[in-house]
C-alpha positions as CSV (number, residue, x, y, z in Angstrom):
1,X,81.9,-126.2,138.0
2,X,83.9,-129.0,136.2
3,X,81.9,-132.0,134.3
4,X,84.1,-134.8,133.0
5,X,82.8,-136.7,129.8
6,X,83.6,-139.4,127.5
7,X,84.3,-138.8,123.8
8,X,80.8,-140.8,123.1
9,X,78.9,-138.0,124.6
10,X,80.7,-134.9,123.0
11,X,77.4,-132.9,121.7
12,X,75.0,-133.4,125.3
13,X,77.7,-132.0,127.3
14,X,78.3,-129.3,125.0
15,X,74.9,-128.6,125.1
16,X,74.3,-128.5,128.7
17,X,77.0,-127.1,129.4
18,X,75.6,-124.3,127.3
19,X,72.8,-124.4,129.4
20,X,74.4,-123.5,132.9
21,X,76.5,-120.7,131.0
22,X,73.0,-118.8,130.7
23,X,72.6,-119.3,134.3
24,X,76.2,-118.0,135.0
25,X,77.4,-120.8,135.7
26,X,81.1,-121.7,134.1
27,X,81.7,-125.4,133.4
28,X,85.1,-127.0,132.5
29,X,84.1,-129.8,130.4
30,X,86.9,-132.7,129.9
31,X,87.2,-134.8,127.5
32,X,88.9,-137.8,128.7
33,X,89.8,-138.7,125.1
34,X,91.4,-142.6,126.4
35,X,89.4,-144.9,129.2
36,X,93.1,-146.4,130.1
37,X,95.5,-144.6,130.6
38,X,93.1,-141.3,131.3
39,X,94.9,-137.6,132.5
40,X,94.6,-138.3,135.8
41,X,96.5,-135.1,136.1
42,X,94.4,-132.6,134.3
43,X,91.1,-133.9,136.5
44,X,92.9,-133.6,139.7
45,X,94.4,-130.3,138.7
46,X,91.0,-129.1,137.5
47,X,88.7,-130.4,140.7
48,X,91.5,-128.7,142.8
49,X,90.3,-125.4,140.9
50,X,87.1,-125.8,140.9
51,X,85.8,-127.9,144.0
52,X,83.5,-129.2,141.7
53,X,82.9,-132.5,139.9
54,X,80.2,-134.0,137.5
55,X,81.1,-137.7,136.0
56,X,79.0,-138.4,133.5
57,X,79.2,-141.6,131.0
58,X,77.4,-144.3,129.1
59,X,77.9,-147.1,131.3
60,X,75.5,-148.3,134.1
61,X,76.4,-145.8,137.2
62,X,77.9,-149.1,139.3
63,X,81.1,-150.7,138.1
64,X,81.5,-147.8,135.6
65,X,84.4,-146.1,135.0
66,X,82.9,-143.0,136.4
67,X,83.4,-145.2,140.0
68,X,87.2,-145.6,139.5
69,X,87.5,-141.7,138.4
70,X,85.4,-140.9,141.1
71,X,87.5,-143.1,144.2
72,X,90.7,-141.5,142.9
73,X,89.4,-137.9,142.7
74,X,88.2,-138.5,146.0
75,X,91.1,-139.5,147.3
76,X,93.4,-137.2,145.6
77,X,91.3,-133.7,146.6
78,X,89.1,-134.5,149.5
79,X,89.7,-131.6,151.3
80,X,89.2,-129.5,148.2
81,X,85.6,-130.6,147.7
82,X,82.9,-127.6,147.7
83,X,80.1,-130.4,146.8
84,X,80.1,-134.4,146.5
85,X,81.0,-135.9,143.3
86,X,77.9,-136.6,141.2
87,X,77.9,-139.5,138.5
88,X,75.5,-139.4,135.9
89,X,75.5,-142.5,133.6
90,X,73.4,-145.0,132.6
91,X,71.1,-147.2,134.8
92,X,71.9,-150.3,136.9
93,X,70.1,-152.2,134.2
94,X,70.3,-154.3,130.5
95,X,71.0,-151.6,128.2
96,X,67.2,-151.3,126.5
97,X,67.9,-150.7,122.8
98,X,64.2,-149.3,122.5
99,X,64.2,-147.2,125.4
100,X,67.5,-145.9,124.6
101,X,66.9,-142.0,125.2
102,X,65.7,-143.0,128.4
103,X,68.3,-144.6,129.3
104,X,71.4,-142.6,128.7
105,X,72.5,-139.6,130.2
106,X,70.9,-136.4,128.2
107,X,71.6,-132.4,128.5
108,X,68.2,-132.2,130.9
109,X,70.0,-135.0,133.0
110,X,73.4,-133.3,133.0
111,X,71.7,-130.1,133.7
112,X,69.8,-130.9,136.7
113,X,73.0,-131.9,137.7
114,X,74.8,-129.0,137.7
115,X,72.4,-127.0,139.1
116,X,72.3,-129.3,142.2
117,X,75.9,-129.6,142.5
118,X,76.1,-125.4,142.2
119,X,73.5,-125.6,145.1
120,X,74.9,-127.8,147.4
């Protein structure tokens, strides 16, 4: 299993990461570190191990970087894929500053996610 994250989100996907490991299930987690220039290289190399991929950010799911990570991952390790690449970011919506844990991507989220990329 291989989740990519942003630097914002350091502690959640630690955390759920944690999760799946009581579950026997091994994630790589990435930290991308940059948004531009990002190591293209260590996500290819890594999906290409692991057939796996989570994107997870901040940003609204459409338009987000997690789309240009996910076209080139795509296109660089097609044949490689064990499940489809899941995003998990923000909504397609105005960023609600009172609703913010509802918004963004939490460890339940990321969670769900890897169990349903694991089960695919």
């Amino acid at each position: 299993e291989m989740c990519i994250r942003d630097r914002y989100q350091r502690r959640v996907h630690g955390e759920a990461a944690a999760m799946a490991e009581k579950d026997g299930i091994s994630c790589e987690v990435i930290d991308l570190q940059t948004l531009y220039p990002y190591d293209g290289e260590t996500l290819i190399k890594s999906l290409n191990k692991t057939g796996r991929c989570i994107i997870s950010h901040e940003a609204p799911v459409t338009c987000g970087l997690g789309s240009e990570l996910a076209a080139i991952l795509q296109e660089k390790c097609f044949l490689r894929l064990e499940a489809p690449l899941l995003r998990i970011c923000g909504y397609d919506t105005p960023f609600p500053m009172s609703h913010e844990p509802l918004y963004l991507p939490d460890k339940w989220k990321i969670y769900d996610g890897i169990k349903k990329t694991m089960n695919y």
